[in-house]
C-alpha positions in Angstrom: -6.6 -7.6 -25.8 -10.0 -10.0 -26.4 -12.1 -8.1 -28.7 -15.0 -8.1 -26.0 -12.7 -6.2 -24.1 -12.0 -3.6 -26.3 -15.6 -3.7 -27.3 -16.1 -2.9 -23.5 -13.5 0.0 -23.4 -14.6 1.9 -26.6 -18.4 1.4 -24.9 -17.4 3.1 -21.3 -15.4 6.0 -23.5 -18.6 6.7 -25.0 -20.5 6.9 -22.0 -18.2 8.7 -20.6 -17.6 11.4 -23.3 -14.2 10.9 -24.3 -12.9 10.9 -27.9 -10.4 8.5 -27.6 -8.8 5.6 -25.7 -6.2 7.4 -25.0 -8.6 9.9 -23.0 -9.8 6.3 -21.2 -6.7 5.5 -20.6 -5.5 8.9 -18.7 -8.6 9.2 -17.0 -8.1 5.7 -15.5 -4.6 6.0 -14.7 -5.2 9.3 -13.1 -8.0 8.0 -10.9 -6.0 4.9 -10.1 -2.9 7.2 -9.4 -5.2 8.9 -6.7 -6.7 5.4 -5.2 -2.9 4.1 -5.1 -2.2 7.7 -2.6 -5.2 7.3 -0.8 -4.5 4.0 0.2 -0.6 4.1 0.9 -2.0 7.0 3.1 -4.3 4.4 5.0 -7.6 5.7 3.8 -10.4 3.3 2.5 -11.7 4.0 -1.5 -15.3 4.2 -1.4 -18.7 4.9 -3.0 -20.8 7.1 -0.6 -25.2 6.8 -1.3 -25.7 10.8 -0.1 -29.2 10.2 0.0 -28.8 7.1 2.9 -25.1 7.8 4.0 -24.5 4.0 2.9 -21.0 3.5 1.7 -19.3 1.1 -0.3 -16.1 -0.3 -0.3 -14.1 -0.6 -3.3 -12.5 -4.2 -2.8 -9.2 -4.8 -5.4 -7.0 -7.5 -4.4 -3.8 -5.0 -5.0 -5.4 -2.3 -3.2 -5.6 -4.3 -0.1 -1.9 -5.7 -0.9 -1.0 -1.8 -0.7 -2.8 -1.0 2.5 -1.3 -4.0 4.3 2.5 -2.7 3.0 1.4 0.4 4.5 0.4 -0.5 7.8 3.9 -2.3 8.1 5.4 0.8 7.7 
């Protein structure tokens, strides 16, 4: 991995609190665990502006390959 990358990880661990990659790593597998549900289930994965009841999209070409093998289903 490019050392900007890893630069990157170890920054967002930081922020985030977690002592580890490993933490990083399990907290991004978990979270892409739940997307990867979501979307099989034909729901859309979203950021949501409480304040103006704006949401937004989370657009990842694999995400939208798994909601089209859904809908053939």
């Amino acid at each position: 991995m490019p050392k900007l990358r890893v630069e990157a990880l170890d920054r967002l661990a930081a922020e985030a609190g977690l002592a580890t990659r490993k933490d990083l790593f399990n907290n991004a597998l978990s979270l892409l665990e739940w997307a990867v549900k979501h979307v099989r289930q034909g729901h859309l994965i979203a950021a949501v502006d409480e304040r103006t009841d704006r949401m937004i999209e989370l657009h990842m070409p694999f995400l939208g390959n798994l909601a089209k093998h859904a809908e053939r289903e």
